[in-house]
Residue frames relative to the residue before (quaternion, step in Angstrom):
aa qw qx qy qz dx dy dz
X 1.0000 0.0000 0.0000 0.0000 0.00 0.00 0.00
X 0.3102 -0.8639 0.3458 0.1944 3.29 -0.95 0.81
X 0.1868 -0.8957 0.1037 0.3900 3.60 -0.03 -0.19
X 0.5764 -0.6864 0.1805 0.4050 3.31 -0.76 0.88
X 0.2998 -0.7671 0.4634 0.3270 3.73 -0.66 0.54
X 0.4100 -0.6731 0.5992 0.1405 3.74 -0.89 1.26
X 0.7727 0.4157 -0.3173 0.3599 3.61 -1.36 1.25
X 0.5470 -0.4930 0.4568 0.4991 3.45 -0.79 -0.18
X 0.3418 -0.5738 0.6307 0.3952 3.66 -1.34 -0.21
X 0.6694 -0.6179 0.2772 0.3054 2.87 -1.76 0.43
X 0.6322 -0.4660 0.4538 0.4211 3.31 -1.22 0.72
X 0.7284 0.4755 0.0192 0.4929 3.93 0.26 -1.23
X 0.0018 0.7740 -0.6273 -0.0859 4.05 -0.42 0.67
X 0.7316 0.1443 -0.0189 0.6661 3.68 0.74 -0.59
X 0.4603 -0.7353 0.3728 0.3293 3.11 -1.40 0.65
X 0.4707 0.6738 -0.3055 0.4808 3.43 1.65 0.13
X 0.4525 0.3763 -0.4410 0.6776 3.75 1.42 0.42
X 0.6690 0.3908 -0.4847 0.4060 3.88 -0.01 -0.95
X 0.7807 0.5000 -0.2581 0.2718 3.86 0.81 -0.99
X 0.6479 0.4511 -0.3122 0.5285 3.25 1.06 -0.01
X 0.5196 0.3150 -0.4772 0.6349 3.76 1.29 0.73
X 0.5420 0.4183 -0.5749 0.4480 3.75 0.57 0.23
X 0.5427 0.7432 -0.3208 0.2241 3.56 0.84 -1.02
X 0.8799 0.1839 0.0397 0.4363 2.55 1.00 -1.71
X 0.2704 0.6844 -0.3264 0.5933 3.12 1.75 0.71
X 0.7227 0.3783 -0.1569 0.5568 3.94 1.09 -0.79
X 0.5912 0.6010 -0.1625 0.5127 3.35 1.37 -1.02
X 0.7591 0.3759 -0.2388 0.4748 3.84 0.80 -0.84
X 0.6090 0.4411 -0.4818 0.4499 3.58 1.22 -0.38
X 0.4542 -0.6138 0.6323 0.1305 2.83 -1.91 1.35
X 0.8100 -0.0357 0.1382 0.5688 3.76 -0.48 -1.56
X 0.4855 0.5668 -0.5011 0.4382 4.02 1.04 0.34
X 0.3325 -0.5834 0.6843 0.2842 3.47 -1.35 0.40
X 0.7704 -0.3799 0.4166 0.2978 3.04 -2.21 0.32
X 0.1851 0.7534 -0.6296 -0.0401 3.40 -0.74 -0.14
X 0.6799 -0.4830 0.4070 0.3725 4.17 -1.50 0.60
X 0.6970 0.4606 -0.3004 0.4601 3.31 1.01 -1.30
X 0.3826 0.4021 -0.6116 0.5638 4.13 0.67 -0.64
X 0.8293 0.2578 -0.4607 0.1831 3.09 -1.57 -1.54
X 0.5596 0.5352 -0.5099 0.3748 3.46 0.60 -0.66
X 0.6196 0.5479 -0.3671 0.4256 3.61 0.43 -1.29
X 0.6727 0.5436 -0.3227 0.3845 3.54 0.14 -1.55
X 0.8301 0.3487 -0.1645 0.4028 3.58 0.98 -1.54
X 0.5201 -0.6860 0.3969 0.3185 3.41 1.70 0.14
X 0.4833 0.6991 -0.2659 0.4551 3.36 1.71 0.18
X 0.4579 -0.6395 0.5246 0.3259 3.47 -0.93 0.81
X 0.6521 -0.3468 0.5134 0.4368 4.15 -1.44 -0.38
X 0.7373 0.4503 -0.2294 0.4482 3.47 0.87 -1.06
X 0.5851 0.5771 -0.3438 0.4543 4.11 1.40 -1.29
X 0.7197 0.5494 -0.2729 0.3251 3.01 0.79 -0.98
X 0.6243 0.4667 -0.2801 0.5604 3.32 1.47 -1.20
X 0.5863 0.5892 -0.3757 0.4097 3.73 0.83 -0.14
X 0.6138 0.5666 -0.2096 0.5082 3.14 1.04 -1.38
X 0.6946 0.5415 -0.3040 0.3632 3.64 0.77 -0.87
X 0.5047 0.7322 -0.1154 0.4426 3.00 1.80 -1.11
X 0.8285 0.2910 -0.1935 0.4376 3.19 1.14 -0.91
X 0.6570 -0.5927 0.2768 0.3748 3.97 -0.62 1.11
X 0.6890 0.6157 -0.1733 0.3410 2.90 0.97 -0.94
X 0.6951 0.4193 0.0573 0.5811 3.11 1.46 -1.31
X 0.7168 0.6140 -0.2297 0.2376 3.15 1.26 -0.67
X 0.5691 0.5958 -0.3084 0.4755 3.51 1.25 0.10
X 0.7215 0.3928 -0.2724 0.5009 3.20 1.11 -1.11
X 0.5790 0.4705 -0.3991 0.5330 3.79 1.06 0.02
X 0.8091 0.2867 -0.3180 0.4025 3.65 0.69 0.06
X 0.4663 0.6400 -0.3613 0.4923 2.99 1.55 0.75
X 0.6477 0.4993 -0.1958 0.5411 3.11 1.28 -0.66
X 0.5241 0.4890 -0.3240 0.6175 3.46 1.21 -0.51
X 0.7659 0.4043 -0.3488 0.3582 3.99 0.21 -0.57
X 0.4001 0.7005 -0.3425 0.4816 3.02 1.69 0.02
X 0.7712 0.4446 -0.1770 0.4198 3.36 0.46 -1.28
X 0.6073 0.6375 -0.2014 0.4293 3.15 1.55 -1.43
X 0.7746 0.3038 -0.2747 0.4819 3.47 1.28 -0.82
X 0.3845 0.6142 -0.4613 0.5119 3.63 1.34 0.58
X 0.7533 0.3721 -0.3117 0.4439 3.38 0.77 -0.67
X 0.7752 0.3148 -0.2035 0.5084 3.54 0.96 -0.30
X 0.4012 0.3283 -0.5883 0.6206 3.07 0.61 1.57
X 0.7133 0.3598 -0.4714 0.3737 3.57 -0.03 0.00
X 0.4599 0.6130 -0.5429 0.3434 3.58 1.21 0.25
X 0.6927 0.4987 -0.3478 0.3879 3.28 0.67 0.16
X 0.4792 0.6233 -0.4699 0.4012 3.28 1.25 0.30
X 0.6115 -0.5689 0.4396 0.3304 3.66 0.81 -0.48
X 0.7815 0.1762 -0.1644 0.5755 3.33 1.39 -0.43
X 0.3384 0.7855 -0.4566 0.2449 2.70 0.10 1.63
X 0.0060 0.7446 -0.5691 0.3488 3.68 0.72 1.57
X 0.7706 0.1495 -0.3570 0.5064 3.68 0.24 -0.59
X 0.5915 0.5942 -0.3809 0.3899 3.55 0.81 -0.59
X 0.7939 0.1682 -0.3686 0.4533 3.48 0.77 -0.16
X 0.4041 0.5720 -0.5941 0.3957 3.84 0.99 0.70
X 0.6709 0.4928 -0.3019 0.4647 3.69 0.95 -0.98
X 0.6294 0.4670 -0.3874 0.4856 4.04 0.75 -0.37
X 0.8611 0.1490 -0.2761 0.4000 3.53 0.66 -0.67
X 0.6608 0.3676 -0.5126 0.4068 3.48 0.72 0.63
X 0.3198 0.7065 -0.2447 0.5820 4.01 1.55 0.89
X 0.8942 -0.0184 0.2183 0.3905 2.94 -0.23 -1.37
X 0.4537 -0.8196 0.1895 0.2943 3.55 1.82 0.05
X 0.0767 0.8895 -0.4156 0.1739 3.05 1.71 0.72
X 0.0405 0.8012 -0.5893 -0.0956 4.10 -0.44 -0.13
X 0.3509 -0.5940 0.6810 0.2453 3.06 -1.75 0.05
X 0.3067 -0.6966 0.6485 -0.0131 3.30 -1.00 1.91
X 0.0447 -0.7345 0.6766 -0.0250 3.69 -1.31 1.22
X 0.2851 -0.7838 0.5513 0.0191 3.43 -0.03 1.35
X 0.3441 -0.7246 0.5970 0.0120 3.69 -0.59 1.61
X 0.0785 0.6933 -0.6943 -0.1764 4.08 -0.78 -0.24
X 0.0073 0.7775 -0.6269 -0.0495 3.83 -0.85 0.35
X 0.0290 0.8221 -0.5595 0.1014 3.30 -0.79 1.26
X 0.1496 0.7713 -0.6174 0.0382 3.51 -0.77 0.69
X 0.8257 -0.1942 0.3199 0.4220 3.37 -1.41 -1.11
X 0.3375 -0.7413 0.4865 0.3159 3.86 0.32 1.11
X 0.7288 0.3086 -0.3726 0.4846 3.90 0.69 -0.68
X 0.6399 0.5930 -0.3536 0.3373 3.69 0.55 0.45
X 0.1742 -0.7866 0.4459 0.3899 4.19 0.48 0.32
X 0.3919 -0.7100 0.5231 0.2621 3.21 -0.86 0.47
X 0.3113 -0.7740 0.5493 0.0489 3.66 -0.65 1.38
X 0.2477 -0.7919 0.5567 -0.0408 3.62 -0.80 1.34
X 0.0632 0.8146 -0.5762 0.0190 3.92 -0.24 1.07
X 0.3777 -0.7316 0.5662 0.0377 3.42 -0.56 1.62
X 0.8493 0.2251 -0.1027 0.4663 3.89 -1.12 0.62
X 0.6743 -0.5543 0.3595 0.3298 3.09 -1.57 0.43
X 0.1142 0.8931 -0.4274 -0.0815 3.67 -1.43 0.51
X 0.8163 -0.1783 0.2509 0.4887 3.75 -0.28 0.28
X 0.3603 -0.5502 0.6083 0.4444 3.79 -0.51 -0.79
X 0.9111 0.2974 -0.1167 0.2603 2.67 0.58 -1.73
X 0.3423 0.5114 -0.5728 0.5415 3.39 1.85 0.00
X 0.6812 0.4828 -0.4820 0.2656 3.98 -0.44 -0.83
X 0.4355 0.6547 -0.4108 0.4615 3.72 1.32 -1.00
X 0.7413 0.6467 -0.1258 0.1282 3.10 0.07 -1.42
X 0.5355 0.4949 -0.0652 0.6812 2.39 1.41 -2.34
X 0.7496 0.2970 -0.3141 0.5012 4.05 -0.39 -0.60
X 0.5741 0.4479 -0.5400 0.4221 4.12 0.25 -0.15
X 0.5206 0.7403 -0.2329 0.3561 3.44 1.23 -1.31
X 0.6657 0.4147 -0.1654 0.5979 3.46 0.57 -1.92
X 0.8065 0.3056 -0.3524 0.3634 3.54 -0.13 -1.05
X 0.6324 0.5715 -0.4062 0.3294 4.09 0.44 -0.03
């Protein structure tokens, strides 16, 4: 008995059918920039098919190639000056962060003692009379 496969089939048999609607999908824009949602369009692919598609080995380079495309459309326009949406769309996309470098310095023969979250005053008093005796 065979079994039945559950779902749609895939949109895509090879990734060399999925690439040549990226192709041309990059190819047709004139003065528009790339964007996740085109390629989706172009590929006929939900936000989510695509992230599936990426998911799969097979598929998965040529969907993240196509995404660095876009990614590097968006970061060349950081230099235009207007670039508020352009960097909400890189880091919630493409996983960009903001990095806050910390320096901590004290007494090398002393450990330095790190208190996460809100407290008291006076529990904090404490906690620092503590460390420093």
């Amino acid at each position: 008995m065979t079994e039945k496969k559950i779902g749609r089939p895939p949109k895509y048999n090879s990734p060399e059918e999925m690439q040549e609607k990226i192709d041309l999908y990059f190819s047709t824009l004139d003065e528009e920039k790339p964007t996740v949602l085109g390629l989706c369009i172009a590929l006929d692919l939900t936000r989510q098919g695509l992230l599936e598609y990426a998911d799969k080995p097979l598929y998965s380079d040529t969907v993240k190639k196509a995404k660095m495309k876009v990614e590097l459309a968006l970061e060349q326009h950081l230099y235009t000056g207007q670039v508020a949406g352009v960097i909400f769309n890189l880091k919630n996309n493409f996983g960009w962060k903001d990095q806050v470098e910390k320096k901590i310095t004290g007494d090398p023969d002393k450990p330095v003692h790190l208190i996460a979250g809100e407290m008291p005053a006076a529990e904090a008093a404490k906690v620092y009379k503590d460390i420093m005796d």
